[in-house]
C-alpha positions as CSV (number, residue, x, y, z in Angstrom):
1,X,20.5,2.5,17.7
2,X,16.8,1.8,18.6
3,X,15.5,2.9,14.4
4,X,18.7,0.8,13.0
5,X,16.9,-2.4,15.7
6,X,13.4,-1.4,14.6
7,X,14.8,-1.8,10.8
8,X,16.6,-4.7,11.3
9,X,13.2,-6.5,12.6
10,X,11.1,-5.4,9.8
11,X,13.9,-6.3,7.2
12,X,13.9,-9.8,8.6
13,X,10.3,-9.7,8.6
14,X,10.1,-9.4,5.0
15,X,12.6,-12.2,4.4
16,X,10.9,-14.6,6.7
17,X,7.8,-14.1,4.9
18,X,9.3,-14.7,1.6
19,X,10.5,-17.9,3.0
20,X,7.4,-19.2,4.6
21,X,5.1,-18.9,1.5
22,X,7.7,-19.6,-1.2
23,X,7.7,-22.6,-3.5
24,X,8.2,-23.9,-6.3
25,X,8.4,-21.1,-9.1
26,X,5.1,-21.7,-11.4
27,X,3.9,-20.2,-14.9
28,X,2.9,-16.9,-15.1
29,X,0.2,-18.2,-17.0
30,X,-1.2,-19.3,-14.4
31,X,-2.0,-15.4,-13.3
32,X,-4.9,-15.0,-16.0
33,X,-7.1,-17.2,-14.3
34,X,-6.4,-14.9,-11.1
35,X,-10.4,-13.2,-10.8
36,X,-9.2,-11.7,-7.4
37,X,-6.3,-10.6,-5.0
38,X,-6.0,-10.4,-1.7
39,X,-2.9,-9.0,-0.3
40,X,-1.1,-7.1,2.4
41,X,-0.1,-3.6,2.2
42,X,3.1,-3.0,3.5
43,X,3.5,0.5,2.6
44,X,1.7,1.8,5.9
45,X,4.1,-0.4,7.3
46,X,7.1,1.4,6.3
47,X,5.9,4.9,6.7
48,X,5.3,3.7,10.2
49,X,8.4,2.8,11.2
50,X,10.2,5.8,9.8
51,X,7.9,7.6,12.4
52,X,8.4,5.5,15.4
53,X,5.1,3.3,14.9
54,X,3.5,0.6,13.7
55,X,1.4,-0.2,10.7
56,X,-0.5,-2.4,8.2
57,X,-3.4,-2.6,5.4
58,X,-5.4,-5.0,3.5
59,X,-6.5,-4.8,-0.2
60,X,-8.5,-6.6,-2.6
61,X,-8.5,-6.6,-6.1
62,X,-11.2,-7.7,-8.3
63,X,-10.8,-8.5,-12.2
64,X,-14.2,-6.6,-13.7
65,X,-13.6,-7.7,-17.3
66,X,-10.4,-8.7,-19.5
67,X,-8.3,-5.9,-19.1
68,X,-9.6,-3.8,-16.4
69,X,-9.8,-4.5,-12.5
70,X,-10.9,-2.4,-9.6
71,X,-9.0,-2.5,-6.1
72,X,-10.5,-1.4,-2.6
73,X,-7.8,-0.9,0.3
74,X,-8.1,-0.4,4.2
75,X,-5.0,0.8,6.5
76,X,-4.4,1.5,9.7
77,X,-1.2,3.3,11.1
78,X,0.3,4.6,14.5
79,X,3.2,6.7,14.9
80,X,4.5,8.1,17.9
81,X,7.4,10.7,16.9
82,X,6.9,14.5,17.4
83,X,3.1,13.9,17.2
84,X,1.0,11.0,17.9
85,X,-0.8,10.5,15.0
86,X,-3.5,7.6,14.3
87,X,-4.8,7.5,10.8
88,X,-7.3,5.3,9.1
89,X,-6.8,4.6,5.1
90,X,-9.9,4.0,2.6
91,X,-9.2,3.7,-0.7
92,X,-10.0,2.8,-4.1
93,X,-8.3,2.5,-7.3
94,X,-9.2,1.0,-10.9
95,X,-6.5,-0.5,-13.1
96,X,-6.2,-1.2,-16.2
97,X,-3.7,-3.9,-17.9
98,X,-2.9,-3.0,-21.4
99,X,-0.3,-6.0,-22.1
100,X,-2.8,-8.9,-20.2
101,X,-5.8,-9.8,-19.7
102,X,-5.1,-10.7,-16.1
103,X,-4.4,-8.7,-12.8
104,X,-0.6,-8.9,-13.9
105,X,2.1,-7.4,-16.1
106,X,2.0,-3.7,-17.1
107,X,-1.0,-1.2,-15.5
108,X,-1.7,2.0,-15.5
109,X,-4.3,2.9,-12.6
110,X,-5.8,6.0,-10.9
111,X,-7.3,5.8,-7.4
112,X,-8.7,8.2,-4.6
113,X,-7.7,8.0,-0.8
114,X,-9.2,9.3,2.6
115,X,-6.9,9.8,5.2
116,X,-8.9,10.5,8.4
117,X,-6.5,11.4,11.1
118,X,-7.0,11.0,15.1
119,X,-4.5,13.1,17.3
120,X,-5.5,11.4,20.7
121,X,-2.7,12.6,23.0
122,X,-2.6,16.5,21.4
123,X,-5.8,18.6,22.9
124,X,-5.1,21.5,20.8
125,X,-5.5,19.6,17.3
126,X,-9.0,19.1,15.9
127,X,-9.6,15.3,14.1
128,X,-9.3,15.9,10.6
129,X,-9.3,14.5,7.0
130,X,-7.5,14.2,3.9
131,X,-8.8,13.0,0.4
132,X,-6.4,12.5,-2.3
133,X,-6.2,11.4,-5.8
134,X,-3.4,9.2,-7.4
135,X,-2.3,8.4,-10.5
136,X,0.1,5.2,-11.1
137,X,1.9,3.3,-13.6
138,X,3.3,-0.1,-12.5
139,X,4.5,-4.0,-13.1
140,X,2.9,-6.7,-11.6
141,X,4.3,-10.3,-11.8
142,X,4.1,-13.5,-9.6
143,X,7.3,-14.1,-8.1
144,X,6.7,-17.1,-6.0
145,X,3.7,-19.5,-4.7
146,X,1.7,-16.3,-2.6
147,X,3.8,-13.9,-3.6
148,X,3.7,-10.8,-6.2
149,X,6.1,-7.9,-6.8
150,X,4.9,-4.8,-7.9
151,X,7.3,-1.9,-8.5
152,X,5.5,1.4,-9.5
153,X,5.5,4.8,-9.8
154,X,3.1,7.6,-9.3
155,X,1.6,10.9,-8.2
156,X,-0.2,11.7,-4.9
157,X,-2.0,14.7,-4.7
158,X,-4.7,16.1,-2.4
159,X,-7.9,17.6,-3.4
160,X,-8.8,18.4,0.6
161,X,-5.6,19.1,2.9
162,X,-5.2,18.6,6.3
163,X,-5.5,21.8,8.3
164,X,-2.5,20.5,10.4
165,X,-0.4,20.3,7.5
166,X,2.9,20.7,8.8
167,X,2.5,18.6,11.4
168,X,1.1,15.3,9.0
169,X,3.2,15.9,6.3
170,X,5.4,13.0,6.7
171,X,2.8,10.7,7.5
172,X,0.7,11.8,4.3
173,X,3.5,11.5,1.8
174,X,2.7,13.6,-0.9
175,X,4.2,14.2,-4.6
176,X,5.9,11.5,-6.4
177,X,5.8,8.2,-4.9
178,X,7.6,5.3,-6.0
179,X,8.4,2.0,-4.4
180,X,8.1,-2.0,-4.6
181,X,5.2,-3.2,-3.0
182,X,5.6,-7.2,-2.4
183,X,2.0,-8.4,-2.2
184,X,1.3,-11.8,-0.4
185,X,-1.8,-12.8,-1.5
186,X,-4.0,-16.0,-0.6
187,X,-6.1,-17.2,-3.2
188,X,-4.0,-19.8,-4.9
């Protein structure tokens, strides 16, 4: 009853937010001009609350040239299931946009992450670190006023494990990943 609450709050979460910086539909040719994004990442956010926790990131994407774009991300997540885990995200990933010359439509990307992981309640498990790379294809389009959806699809895998595999596994999420990332960004 407690996860089905947890849910519940971050589901009306979402749909608040939607509300609150919604208006009035506008061109998406309006998105070429876009030189940067800066959004939310709620995909920490999610892993976190499968695992009893809390989490949340920031990203920024920068247009280099017509076509091509390069994004920089930082997380933070907390999750208190069978182990207390604290991990700290860097990452970055370049993109580029085949069908626009914009930071929307079509992309195919490839990015690197580093997972550093922080055990503070286990004395027997060392700190430790995980780098990964990962491929992505994806869809970007501007939904509302501050608001872009992003379904994608990719491939996480990691160049330097964990030692405490088994233990991180579900807070790592490796293999094929696949979701819809709603980006609110603030530079309209």
């Amino acid at each position: 009853m407690k996860y089905l609450k947890i849910r519940f709050c971050v589901l009306l979460f979402f749909i608040n937010t939607i509300f609150i910086f919604s208006g009035d539909l506008e061109s998406q040719d309006e998105t070429k001009d876009l030189k940067y994004i800066i959004s939310l990442d709620t995909g920490l956010m999610i892993t976190a609350v499968k695992n009893i926790g809390y989490g949340i990131g920031i990203n920024y994407e920068h247009k280099l040239r017509d076509y091509l774009s390069v994004k920089s991300g930082f997380g933070h997540m907390a999750c208190f299931s069978e182990v207390t885990v604290v991990t700290v995200n860097l990452q970055v990933f370049f993109y580029y946009y085949p069908l626009s010359n914009g930071l929307d439509k079509f992309y195919i990307g490839i990015g690197n992450g580093c997972d550093f992981l922080m055990y503070p309640k286990e004395d027997d498990i060392p700190d430790d670190t995980a780098i990964s790379i990962i491929p992505l294809l994806g869809w970007k389009w501007k939904a509302m006023r501050y608001l872009m959806i992003e379904p994608y699809v990719g491939w996480k895998f990691y160049i330097m494990e964990t030692n405490n595999y088994d233990r991180t596994k579900d807070y790592l999420n490796t293999g094929f990943q696949w979701g819809i990332n709603f980006k609110i960004y603030f530079n309209n």
